[in-house]
N, C-alpha and C positions, 0 to 999 in steps of 0.2 A: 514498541507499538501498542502495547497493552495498553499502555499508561496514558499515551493518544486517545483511544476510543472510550477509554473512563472518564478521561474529559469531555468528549464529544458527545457523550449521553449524559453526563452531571449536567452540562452545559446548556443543553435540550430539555431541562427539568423533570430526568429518568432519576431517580435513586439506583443506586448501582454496586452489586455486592462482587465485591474481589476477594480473589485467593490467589495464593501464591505459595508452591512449597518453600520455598525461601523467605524468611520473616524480614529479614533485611531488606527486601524489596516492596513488602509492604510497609513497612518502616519510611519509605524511600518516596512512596508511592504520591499523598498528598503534598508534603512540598514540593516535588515534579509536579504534578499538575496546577498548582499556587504559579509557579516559573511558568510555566505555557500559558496559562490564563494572564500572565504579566502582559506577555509577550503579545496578545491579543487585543488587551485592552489599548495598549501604548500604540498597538497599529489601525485603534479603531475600528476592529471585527468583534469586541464584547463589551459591554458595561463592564463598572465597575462594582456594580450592583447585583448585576448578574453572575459575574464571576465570584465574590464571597456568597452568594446564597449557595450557587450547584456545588461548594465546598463541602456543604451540610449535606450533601447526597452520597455523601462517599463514602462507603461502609468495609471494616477489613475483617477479614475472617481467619481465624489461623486451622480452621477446620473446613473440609470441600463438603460435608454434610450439612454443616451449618450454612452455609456459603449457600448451598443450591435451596434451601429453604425459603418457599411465597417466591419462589420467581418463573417466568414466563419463558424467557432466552436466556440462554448464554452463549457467548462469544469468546470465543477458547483460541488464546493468543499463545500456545506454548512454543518452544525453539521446532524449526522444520527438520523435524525427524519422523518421517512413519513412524516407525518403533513405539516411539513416544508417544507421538498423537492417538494412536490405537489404544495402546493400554490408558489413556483418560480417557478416552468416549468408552472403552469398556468399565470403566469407572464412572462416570458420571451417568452411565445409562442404568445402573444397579444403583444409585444413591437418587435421582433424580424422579419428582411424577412424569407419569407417560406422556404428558401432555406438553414437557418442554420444548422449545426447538433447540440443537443442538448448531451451532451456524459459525463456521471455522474461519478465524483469519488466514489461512492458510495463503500462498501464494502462488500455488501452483501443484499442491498435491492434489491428488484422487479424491473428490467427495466422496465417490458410490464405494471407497475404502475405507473410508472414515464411517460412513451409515452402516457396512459391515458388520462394525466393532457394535455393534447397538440394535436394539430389538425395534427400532425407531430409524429405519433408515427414511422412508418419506419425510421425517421431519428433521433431517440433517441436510445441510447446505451450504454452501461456501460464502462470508461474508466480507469479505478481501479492501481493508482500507489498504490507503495509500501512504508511504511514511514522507511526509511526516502526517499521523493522522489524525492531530488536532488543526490542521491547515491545509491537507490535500481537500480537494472537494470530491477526489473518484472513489466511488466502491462500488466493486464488482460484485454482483448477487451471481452464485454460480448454482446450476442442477446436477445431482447426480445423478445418473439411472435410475434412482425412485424417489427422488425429489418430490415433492406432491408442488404441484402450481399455489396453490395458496398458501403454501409457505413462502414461496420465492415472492410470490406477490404481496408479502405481507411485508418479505423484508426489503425488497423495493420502496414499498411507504415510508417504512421506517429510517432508512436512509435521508428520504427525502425530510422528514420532521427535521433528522439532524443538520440539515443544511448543505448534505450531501449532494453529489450528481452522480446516481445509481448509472450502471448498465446490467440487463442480463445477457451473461453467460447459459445459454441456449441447450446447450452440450458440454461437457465439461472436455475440455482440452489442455494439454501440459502447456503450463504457465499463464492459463488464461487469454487478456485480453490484451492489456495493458504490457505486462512484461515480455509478451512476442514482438510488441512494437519494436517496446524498445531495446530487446537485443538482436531485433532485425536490424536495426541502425546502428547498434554497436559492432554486430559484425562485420559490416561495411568501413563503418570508420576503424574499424584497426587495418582491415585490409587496404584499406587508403596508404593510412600510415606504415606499415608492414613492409608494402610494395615501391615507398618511398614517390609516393604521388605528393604528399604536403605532411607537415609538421604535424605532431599532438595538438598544437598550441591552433595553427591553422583550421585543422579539422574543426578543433572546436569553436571557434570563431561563425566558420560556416554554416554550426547547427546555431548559432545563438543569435548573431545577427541575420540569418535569413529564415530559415523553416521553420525555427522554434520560437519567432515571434509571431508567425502565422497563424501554429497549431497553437496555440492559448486561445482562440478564437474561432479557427476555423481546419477540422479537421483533413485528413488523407483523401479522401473521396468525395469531400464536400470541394477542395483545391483542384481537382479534378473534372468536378461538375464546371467549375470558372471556367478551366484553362481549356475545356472542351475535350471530349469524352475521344474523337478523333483522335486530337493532339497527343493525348497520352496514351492512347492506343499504338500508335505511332512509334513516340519516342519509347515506352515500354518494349516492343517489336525489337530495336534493334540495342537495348542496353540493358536490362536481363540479362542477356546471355552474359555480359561481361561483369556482372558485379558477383561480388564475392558470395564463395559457396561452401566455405569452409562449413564442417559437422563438429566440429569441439572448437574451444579457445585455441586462436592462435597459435604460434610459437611467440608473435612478439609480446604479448600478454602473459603468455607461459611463461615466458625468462622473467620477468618481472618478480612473479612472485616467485622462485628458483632462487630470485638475488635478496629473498626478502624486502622486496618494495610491494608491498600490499594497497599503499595507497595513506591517507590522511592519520591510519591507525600508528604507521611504525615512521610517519613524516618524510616520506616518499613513496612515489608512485609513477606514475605518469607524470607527474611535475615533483619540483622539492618544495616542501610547506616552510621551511623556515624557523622551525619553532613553534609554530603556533599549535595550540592546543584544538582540540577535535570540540570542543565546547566553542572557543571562538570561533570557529569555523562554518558549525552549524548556527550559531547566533548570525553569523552575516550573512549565509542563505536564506534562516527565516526571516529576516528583514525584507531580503529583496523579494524570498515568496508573499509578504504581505505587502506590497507595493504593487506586484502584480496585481495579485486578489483584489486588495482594493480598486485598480482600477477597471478589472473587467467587471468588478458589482459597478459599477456607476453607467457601464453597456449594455448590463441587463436588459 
């Protein structure tokens, strides 16, 4: 994800200073985003002009002293562990001027826990791209309990520079905005599958060719405004009550990883991959997310 949003702001013509305790990753760091700027260029969402210049933006640091030095934000991608996240904003808030904002990718942790760890909780804020986050267009601006407004509306803006589609997150709630949706629909479709209503293969069929060519365009409540506010008052009324309500993963998700089928990492999951590597895989997602994208900019 990091390595997404360094793009996304080289790309935006930010200069952009990274750290990383691991040197190997900053090692890593510029030819990954070289590969994702390929990948953009060849789908027609960057020059190729564009993409060798915001190369020159890319700055690595093997020190977080140096690293926070002449800068404005940071955007603090570390692995989703409290523990962790705590003790860097307790670090970065003793190395950094008072005047930084502190703004988490975070994906569903506690901001107003994060502004804790800091003498600067008004200026700490949840900044949540989407992965992949050199091609998603969502980010979430989230508040903590003392979020100041003009931070959140700063990094609203700034979003939008990058060519993002901001929302705010109002209140800060577990898992936000985006990730309730969507394991509001995951829980449904395992309970589908679970209860032996239709196939993995089925279910997902259903989200792909019907709802989820819808939502690339036209959201939850906006389908609702169409279909008539009646209508789904209605049909809500009497099918609610029967969709699934399970409070943790499944059982049939449970066994899964029990039997070590994690998914695309150990070449099964819910389907068998065949061989194919997590690198081809995600190559032919991002193809067909840039075929998307390109055609809803042409709907603009």
């Amino acid at each position: 994800m990091g390595k997404g949003i360094v793009q996304s702001f080289a790309s935006a013509g930010y200069v952009v200073n990274c750290y990383d305790v691991a040197g190997a990753e900053l090692e890593r760091l510029v030819p990954l985003v070289k590969a994702m700027q390929e990948t953009l260029v060849e789908g027609g969402l960057l020059t190729r002009e564009a993409a060798d210049q915001s190369v020159g933006r890319i700055r690595t640091f093997s020190s977080l002293n140096e690293c926070l030095g002449n800068v404005q934000l940071v955007v603090e991608a570390v692995p989703e562990m409290l523990s962790v996240k705590l003790s860097v904003y307790e670090q970065m808030d003793r190395e950094a001027d008072p005047e930084v904002i502190f703004a988490s990718n975070t994906s569903g942790l506690s901001i107003t826990k994060l502004g804790s760890a800091t003498g600067r909780p008004e200026k700490v804020a949840g900044f949540h791209f989407w992965n992949p986050a050199h091609l998603m267009p969502l980010v979430e601006v989230t508040k903590g309990e003392k979020t100041s407004s003009e931070v959140a509306e700063l990094l609203l803006a700034l979003a939008t520079r990058l060519g993002k589609k901001p929302i705010l997150v109002r209140r800060e709630v577990p898992g936000f905005i985006g990730n309730r949706l969507q394991c509001a629909v995951l829980r449904e479709a395992l309970h589908l599958v679970q209860e032996g209503f239709a196939s993995a293969e089925d279910v997902d069929t259903a989200m792909k060719a019907g709802p989820g060519i819808r939502y690339a365009f036209l959201g939850p409540l906006e389908t609702a405004d169409l279909g008539g506010l009646d209508v789904f008052t209605s049909i809500s009324n009497y099918l609610f009550e029967d969709l699934g309500r399970a409070t943790k993963a499944q059982p049939y998700m449970a066994d899964l990883v029990k039997e070590g089928r994690l998914g695309v990492k150990t070449g099964r999951g819910f389907y068998e991959y065949g061989g194919k590597t997590l690198s081809e895989l995600l190559s032919a997602r991002d193809e067909k997310l840039i075929k998307v994208l390109t055609s809803l900019k042409k709907t603009d």
